[in-house]
C-alpha positions in Angstrom: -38.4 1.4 -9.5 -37.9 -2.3 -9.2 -34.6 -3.0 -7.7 -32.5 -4.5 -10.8 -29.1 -5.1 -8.8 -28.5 -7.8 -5.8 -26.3 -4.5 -4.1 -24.5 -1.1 -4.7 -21.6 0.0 -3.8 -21.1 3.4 -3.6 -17.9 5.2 -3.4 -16.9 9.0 -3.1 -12.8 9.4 -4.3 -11.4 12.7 -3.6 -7.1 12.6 -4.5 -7.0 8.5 -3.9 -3.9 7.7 -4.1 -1.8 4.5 -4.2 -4.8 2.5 -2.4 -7.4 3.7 -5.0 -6.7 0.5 -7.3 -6.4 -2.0 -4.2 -10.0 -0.1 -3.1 -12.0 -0.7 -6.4 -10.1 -4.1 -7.3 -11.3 -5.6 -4.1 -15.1 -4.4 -5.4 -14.9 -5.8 -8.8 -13.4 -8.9 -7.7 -16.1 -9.9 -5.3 -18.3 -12.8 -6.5 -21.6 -14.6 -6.5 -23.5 -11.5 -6.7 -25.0 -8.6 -9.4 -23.7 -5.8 -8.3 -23.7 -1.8 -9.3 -20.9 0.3 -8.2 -21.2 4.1 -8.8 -18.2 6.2 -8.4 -17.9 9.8 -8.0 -14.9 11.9 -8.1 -14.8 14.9 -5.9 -12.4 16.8 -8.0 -9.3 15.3 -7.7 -6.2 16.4 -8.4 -3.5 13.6 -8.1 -4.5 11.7 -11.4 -7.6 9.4 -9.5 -10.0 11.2 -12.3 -7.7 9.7 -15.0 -7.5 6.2 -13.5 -11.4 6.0 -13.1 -12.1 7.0 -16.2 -9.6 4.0 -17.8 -11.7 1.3 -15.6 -13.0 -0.9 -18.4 -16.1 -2.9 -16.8 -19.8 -2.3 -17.2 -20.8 -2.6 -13.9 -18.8 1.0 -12.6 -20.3 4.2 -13.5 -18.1 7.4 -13.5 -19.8 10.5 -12.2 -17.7 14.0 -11.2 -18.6 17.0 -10.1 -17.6 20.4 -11.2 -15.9 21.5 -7.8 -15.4 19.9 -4.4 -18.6 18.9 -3.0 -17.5 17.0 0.6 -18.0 13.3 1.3 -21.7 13.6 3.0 -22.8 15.7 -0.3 -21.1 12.8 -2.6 -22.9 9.7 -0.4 -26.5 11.8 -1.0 -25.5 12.1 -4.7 -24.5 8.5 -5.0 -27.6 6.9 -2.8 -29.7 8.5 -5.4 -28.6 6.8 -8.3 -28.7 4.2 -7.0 -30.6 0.9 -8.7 -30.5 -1.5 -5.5 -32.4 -1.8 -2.0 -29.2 -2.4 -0.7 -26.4 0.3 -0.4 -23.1 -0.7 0.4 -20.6 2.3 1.2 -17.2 2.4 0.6 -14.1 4.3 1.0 -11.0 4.6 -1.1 -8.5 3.6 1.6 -10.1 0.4 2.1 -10.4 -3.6 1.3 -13.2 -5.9 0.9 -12.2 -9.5 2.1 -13.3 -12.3 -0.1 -17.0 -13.1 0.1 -17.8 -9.6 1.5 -20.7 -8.5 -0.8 -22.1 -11.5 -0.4 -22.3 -11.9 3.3 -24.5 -8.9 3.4 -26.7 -9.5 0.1 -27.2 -12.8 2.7 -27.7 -11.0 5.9 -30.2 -8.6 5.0 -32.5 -11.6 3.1 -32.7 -13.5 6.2 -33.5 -10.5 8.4 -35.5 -7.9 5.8 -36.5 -6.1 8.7 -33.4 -4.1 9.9 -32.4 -0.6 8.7 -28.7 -1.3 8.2 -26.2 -3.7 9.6 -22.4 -3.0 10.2 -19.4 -6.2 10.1 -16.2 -6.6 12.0 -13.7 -5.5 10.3 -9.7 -5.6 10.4 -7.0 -2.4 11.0 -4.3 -2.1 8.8 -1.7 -0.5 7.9 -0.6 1.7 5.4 1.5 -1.9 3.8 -1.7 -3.6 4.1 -0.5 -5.4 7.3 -3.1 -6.4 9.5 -2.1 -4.5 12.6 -4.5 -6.1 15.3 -6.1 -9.2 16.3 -9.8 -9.1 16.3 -10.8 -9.4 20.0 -14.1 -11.4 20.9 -17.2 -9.6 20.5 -20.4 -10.4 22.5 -22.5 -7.9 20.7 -25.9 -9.7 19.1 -26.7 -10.0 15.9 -29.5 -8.1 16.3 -29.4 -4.7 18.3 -32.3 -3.2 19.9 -32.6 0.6 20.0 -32.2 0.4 23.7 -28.4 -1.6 23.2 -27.6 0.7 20.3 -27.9 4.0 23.0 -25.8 2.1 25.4 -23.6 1.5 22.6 -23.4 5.1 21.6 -22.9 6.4 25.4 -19.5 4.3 25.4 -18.6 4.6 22.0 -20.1 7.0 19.7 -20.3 5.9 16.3 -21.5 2.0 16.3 -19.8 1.0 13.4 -16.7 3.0 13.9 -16.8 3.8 10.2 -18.4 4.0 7.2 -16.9 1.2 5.0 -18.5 -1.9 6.8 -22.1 -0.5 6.9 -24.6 -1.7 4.5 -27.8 0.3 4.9 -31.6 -0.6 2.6 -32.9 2.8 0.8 -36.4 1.5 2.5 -34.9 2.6 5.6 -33.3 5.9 4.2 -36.7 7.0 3.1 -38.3 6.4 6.1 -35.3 8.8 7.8 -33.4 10.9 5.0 -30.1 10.8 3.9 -27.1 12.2 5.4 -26.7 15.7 6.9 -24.8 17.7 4.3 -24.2 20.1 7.1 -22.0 18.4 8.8 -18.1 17.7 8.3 -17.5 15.0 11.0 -20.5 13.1 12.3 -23.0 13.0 9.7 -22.5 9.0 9.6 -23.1 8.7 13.5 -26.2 10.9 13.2 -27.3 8.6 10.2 -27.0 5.6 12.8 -28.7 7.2 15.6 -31.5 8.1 13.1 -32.3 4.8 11.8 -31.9 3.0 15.1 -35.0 5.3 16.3 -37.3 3.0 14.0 -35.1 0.3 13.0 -33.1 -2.7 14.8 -29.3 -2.9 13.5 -27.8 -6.3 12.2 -24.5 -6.9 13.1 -21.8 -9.4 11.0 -19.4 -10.6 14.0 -17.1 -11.8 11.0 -14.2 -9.0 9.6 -15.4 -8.5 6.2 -13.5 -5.1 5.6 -9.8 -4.1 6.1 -9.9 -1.0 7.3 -6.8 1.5 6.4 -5.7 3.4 9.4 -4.2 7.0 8.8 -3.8 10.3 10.1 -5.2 11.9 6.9 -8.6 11.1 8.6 -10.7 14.0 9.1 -11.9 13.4 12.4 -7.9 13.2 13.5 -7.5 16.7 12.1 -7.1 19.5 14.7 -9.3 21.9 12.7 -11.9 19.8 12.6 -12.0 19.2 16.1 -14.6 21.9 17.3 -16.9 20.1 14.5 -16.2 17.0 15.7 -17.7 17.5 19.2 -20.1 20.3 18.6 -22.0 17.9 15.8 -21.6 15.3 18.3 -23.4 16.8 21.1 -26.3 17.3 18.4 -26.7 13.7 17.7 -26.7 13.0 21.4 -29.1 15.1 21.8 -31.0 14.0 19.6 -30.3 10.7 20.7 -31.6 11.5 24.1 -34.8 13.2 22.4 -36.1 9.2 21.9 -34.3 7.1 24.6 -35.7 6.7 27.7 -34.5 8.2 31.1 -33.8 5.2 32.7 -31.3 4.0 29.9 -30.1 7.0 30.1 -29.1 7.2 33.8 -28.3 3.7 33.7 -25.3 4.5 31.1 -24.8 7.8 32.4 -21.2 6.9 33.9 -19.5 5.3 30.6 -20.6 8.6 28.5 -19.4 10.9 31.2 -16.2 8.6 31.5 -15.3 7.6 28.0 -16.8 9.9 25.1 -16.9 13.1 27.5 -13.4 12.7 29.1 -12.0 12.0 24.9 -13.6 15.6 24.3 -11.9 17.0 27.0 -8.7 15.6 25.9 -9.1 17.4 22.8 -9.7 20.4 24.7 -6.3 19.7 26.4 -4.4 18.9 23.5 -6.3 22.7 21.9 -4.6 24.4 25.0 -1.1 22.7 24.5 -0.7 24.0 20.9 -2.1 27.2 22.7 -5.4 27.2 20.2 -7.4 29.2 23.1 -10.4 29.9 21.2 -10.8 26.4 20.1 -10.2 25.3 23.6 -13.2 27.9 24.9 -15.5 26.1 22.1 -15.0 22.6 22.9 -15.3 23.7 27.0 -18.7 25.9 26.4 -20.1 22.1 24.5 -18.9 20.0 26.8 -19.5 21.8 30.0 -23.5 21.1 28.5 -23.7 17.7 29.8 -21.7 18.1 33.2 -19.5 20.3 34.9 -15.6 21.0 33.7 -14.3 20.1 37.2 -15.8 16.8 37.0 -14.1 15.9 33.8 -10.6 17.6 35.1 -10.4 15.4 38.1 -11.7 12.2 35.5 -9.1 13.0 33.0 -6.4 13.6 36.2 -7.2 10.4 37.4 -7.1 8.4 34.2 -3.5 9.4 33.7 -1.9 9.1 37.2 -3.3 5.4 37.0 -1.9 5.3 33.7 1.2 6.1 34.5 1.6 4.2 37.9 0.7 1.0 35.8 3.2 2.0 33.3 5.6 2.1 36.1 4.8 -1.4 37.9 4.4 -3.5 34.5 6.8 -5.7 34.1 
C-alpha cells in the first residue's frame, strides 16, 4: 500500500487521566507535516473512552477493544493500521516539544537506511516541570550494532522508553512486531532486534517531555521477576549475534551496572520479605555470574556511597 501519510502516531490509553488532553494536544498541534494518529483505548474506566470519542479532527481514529488487551498487544494492533512508513509511538503521560514530528519525518529522509531512531528527551514532573538538565551526550548519530550492545551492557533499554522512538514498518517486517508475551521488556527486545540488521539514528536534541511516575510498570514490585527474567532473554539473545570480543570487552559495566540493579531488586524482594520472588530473580541472575560476586559489588557500591555522603561538603 503506498504510504499516504508523512508519519503516524500511534497511542495505546488505558485510564489516562489528567495528562490525557496535554498527551494528544501536543500531537495535534504539531505542524508542517500530514500526519495519522490512531488511538486505541484499552478499556478504560476513568472517563478517557468519553474524552476520545468527543475529539473532533479527522486526522485521529478511535479504535477500543472489548476487554483489556496490555500495551505490547495495543502497539501490534495499532502498527497494523497503520497508513505511513513511519511509526511514531506515543504514551499518554507524555509531551511532544514543538517541531517534534517534524524532526523525525526529517531524520529518517536524510538517512532511509536505519531501522528506527530514538531523541533526547526531557524528565518532568507530574506539574509539567522540567525536573533535569539535559547533560551532554557523545553518542553518534548513527549507532553501529557493535555501540548499540555496548550500550545495552550498561544500560539496557537504548532509548530508555518508548515515547521518543520512531521506528519504519520496512524494518518491522524484516523483524516482527513486539512480543505480546512479555509485560516489561518487549520494547528493549524490539531494539535489540532491529539493531541485528539495522544501524539506529539518534536525535541529540529533547524532542519529548517525558512524565516521570511511579505508576510505571517496570517500578511495580510485582512486575519485577518479569522485568529481569524477560531481560535476561533479550540478552541472550543479544549475545546470540554479538561477537565475543565485544562482549568481554563490556563484560565489566553489565556485571556492574544492569546485574548489580537486578540484585538490588532481589534485595529490596527480601526486605518486604517476598522470599519466593527473591529465589526467582537469584536463580536468573546467578545465570550470568555468581551471587557472591554481585554481594560484594553491591556491598561495595554502598559503603562508598555512604563514606562520600559523609565527606561532601
Amino acid at each position: 500500500m503506498e504510504n499516504i501519510f508523512d508519519i503516524t502516531v500511534v497511542l495505546p490509553v488505558y485510564n489516562g487521566g489528567e495528562y490525557l488532553q496535554l498527551s494528544i494536544d501536543s500531537v495535534l498541534n504539531q505542524q508542517g507535516v500530514n500526519i495519522e494518529f490512531l488511538i486505541v483505548d484499552d478499556c478504560s474506566t476513568d472517563g478517557s473512552w468519553e474524552y476520545l470519542q468527543n475529539i473532533k479532527d479527522n486526522r485521529v481514529a478511535l479504535f477500543r477493544n472489548t476487554f483489556n488487551r496490555g500495551l505490547f498487544y495495543n502497539l501490534n494492533f495499532l502498527i497494523k493500521k497503520s497508513n505511513s512508513n513511519l511509526i511514531k509511538l506515543w504514551s499518554q503521560d507524555d509531551l511532544m516539544n514543538e517541531g517534534c514530528l517534524l524532526s523525525f519525518v526529517n531524520f529518517h529522509s536524510k538517512l532511509d537506511t536505519i531501522g528506527f531512531s530514538y531523541s533526547s528527551c526531557e524528565k518532568i514532573d507530574e506539574y509539567g516541570n522540567v525536573k533535569n538538565t539535559i547533560l551532554k551526550d557523545n553518542t553518534p548519530e548513527i549507532i553501529s550494532k557493535d555501540l548499540h550492545a555496548s550500550i545495552c551492557y550498561y544500560t539496557g533499554s537504548i532509548a530508555g522508553n518508548i515515547a521518543n522512538v520512531c521506528i519504519t514498518k520496512n524494518a518491522l517486517d524484516k523483524v516482527g512486531l513486539f512480543n505480546e508475551s512479555m509485560k516489561i521488556s518487549a520494547d528493549f527486545d524490539m531494539w535489540v532486534k532491529l539493531a541485528k540488521y539495522y544501524n539506529i539514528g539518534f536525535i541529540n536534541i529533547p524532542l519529548v517531555k517525558i512524565r516521570d511516575h511511579n505508576g510505571q510498570l517496570s517500578r511495580q514490585e510485582k512486575f519485577y521477576v518479569n522485568h529481569v527474567e524477560e531481560d535476561a532473554r533479550v540478552y541472550n539473545y543479544l549475545n546470540s549475534y554479538i561477537s565475543k570480543d565485544v562482549q568481554i570487552k563490556y563484560n565489566y559495566y553489565f556485571v556492574h551496572y544492569k546485574l548489580v540493579f537486578y540484585f538490588s531488586l532481589l534485595i529490596r524482594s527480601l526486605v518486604r520479605v517476598r522470599f519466593l520472588q527473591a529465589f526467582k530473580i537469584a536463580r536468573i541472575i546467578s545465570r550470568f555470574t555468581s551471587l557472591l560476586t554481585l554481594v560484594f559489588i553491591y556491598v561495595r557500591i554502598k559503603l562508598f556511597r555512604n563514606v562520600r555522603k559523609e565527606f561532601s561538603i
